[in-house]
N, C-alpha and C positions, 0 to 999 in steps of 0.2 A: 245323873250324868247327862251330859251335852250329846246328841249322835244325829247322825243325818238318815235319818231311817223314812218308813212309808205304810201307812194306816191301809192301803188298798193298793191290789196291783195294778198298772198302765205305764202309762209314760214315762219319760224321767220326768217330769212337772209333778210327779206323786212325793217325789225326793224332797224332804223337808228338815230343817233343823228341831228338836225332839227335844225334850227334856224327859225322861226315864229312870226308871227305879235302876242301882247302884247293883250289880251283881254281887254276891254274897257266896264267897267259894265254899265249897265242903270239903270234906276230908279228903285228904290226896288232890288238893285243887289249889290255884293263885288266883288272883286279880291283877291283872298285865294292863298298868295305864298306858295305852297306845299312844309312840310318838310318831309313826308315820305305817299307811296302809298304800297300797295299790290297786288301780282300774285293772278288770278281767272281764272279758264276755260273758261267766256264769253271772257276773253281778246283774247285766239285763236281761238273762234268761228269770232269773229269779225274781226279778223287779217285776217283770212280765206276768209270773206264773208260770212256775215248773210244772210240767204235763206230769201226773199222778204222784205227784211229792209237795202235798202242801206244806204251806209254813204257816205257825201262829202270827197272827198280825197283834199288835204293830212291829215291823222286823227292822232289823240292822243289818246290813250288809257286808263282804270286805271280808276278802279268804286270806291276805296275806298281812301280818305283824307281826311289827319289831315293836319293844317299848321295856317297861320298866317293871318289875315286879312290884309291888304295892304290900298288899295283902294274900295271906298264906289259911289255908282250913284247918279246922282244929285236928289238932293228930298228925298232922301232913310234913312227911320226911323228905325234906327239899334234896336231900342229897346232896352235889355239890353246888347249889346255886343255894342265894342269898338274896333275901331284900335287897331294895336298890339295883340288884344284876339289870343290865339291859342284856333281853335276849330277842331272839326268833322264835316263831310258834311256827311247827309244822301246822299244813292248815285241817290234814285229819289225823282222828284215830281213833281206835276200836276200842271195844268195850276191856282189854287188855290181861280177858282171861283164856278167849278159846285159842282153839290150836293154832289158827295164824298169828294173831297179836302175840302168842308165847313163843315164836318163831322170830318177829321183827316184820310180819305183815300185813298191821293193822290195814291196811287199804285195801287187804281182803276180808276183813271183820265183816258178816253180815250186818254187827251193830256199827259201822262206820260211821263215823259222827263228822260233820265239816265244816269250819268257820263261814259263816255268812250263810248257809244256806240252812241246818239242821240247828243252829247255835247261833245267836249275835254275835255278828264279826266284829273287822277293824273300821269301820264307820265311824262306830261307837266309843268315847273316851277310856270307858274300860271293857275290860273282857275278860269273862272266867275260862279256865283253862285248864285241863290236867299237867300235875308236873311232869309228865311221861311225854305230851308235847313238845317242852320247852329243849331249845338248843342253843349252846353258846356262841354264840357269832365269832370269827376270826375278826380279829383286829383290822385286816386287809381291808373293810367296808366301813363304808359310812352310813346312815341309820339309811338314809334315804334308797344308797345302793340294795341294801338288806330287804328293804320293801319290797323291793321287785322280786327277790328270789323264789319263796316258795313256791307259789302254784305253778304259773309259767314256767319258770328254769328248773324244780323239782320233777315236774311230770317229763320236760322234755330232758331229761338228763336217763332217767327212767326209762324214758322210749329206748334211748339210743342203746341202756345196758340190754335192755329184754333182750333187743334184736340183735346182740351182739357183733354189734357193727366196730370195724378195725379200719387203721391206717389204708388207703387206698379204696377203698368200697364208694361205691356209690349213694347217694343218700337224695332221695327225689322228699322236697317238703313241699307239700301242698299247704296255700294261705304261708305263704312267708314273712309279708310284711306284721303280719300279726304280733303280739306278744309271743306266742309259742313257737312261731316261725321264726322269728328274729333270733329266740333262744337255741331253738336246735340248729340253725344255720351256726351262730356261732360257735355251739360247742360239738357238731358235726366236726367243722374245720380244726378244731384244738386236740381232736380227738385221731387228726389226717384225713380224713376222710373227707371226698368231692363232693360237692352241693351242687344239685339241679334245682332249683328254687323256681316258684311257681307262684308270681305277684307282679302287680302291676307297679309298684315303688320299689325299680330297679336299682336306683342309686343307693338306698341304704342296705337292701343286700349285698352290694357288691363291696361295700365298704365293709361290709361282714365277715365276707371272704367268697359268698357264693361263687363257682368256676362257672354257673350258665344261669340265666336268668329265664324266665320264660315266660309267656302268658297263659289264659285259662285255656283257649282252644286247644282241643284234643287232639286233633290231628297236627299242628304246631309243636304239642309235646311229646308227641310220640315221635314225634320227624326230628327232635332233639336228642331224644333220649337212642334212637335208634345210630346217629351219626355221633355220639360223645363214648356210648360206652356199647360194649362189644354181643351183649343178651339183654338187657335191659339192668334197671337202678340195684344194685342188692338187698336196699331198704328202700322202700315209698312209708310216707310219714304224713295220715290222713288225720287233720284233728277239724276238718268245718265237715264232716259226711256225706253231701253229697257228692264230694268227688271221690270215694271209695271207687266206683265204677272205672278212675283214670289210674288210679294207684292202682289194679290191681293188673290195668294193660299195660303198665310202665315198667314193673318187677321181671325180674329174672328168673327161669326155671331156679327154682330150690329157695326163691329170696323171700323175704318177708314182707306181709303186710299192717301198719302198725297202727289201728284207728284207736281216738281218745277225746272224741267231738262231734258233737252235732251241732252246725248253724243252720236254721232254719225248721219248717214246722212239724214236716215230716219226716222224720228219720227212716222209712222205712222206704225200700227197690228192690226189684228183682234180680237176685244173682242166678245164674247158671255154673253150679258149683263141680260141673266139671277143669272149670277154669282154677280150681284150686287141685285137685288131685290130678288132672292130666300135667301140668307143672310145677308139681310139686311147693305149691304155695302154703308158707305158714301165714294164716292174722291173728296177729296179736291184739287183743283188746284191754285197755287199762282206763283206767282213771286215776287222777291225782298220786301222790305216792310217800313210800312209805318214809316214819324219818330217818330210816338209815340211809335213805338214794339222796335227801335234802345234806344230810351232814357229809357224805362222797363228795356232792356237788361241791359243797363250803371247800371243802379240802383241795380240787381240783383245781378249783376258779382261784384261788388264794395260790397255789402251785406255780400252776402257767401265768397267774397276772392278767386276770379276766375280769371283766367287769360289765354289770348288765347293760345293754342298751336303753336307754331311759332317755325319751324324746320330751318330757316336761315333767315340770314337780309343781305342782298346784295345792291351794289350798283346800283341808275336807269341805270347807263349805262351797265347794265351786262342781261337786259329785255331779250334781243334776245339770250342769252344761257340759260335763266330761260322758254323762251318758249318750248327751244326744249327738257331741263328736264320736264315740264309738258305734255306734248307729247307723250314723252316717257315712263309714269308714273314713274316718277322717284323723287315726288315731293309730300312729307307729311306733311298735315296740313297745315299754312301759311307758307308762303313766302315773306317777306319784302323787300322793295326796299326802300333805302332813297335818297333826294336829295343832293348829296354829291359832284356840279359841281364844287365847288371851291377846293377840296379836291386834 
């Protein structure tokens, strides 16, 4: 198969067109010909070199696809999908016997497995995949829209349930302009609930719905957050880490804190963890999620007549200049990549 993968990690200049051995599904597994994937900051963390999680080289990239069923493992009870189905692949999941996978929480699986990072993603022409992944798209989308949905719009639809945020609440997202920020911005507002948004590309938040826009200074956000709502945000929605520190001076006695990122090298600061039990602060910590919060999301977004924000659709072969505009911050909201080898 054809894939835009990387023999070593570094730059995006390591990002190359591949030719690789053909996955080969096993029992209880597909072979998903991917018709379109999407840009996500794990993809340059992992291009980089994930601090204590290697991957076997030469790797493929690409946590989020849509595409085609192809090929089926021997034994493998497809249940209700069929060759030919065009589906969505959640982009983890767990080894699907211990007690969270047997619950619907594979994203708490200690074996949690994830497209592009543990597995050859959507990069790559084909992709093996357990049929316990796969979900059927609502007709509402088009392949490209579908692209964008899992990681991004899955984890941030996830945030928003953990913390059980309601019509009227406040919702402070730190990194807005991002994929995950543009996501929860949007489905913050569909959900009622006010956006304090925290980025420098004001205009495409506001067209989001966000109610106040803000920048990174701390004192700026606090002088926001202090004159819009009456104790501070109900939710702050930390996914780049180092501003956990503003997220947690921005929340409300009794509100939540909800981190699911780290941009940059060290993840690690000094909290004074009075500041959670003298105010009675919950933090929530997640990653990615599970496919029943992907399939709510489908359902939602299809409801209300929601559609992802999606600022360009580019070809897979163009990954390695779509790294260095995400790098560069130069890259709002989704980012689409289709498989266009024949093109």
């Amino acid at each position: 198969m054809r894939a835009v993968g990387f023999e070593a990690h570094g730059d995006p200049e390591v990002l190359k067109v591949m030719e690789l051995p053909n996955p080969t599904p096993g029992s209880g597994e597909v072979v998903v010909r991917v018709l379109a994937t999407s840009l996500n900051r794990i993809d340059a963390i992992v291009r980089r070199g994930y601090p204590g999680i290697p991957v076997r080289l030469p790797h493929v990239l690409g946590a989020d696809i849509v595409g085609v069923i192809e090929r089926i493992g021997p034994g493998t009870d497809l249940g209700d999908f069929s060759v030919g189905d065009v589906v969505l692949v959640n982009n983890v999941w767990g080894c699907g016997t211990c007690r969270f996978c047997r619950v619907g929480l594979e994203d708490h699986c200690p074996s949690w497995t994830m497209l592009g990072f543990h597995v050859w993603g959507g990069y790559g022409e084909l992709v093996r995949v357990p049929v316990r992944a796969l979900v059927h798209p609502p007709k509402a989308f088009g392949v490209n829209e579908l692209a964008a949905l899992p990681l991004a719009y899955g984890v941030s639809w996830k945030a928003l349930r953990v913390s059980n945020v309601n019509p009227g609440d406040w919702v402070l997202v730190l990194g807005g302009s991002g994929s995950i920020g543009t996501a929860l911005t949007m489905l913050a507002k569909a959900l009622g609930a006010r956006v304090i948004a925290v980025s420098s590309r004001g205009d495409v938040l506001r067209r989001l719905g966000a109610d106040v826009v803000v920048g990174y200074g701390r004192d700026e956000l606090l002088s926001v957050v202090r004159e819009r709502t009456e104790y501070g945000v109900d939710v702050a929605m930390d996914a780049l880490g180092w501003t956990l520190p503003m997220a947690m001076d921005a929340v409300r006695p009794g509100g939540a804190v909800v981190t699911f990122g780290v941009l940059g090298s060290d993840p690690t600061f000094t909290i004074d963890v009075r500041r959670f039990y003298l105010r009675h602060t919950r933090l929530i910590g997640i990653h990615n999620s599970a496919k029943s919060y992907l399939v709510e999301l489908l359902n939602f977004m299809s409801t209300k007549g929601l559609k992802p924000y999606i600022s360009g659709i580019y070809s897979i072969r163009d990954a390695p200049k779509l790294h260095s505009m995400m790098e560069s911050r130069g890259v709002v909201g989704k980012v689409v990549m289709v498989h266009d080898w024949e093109d």
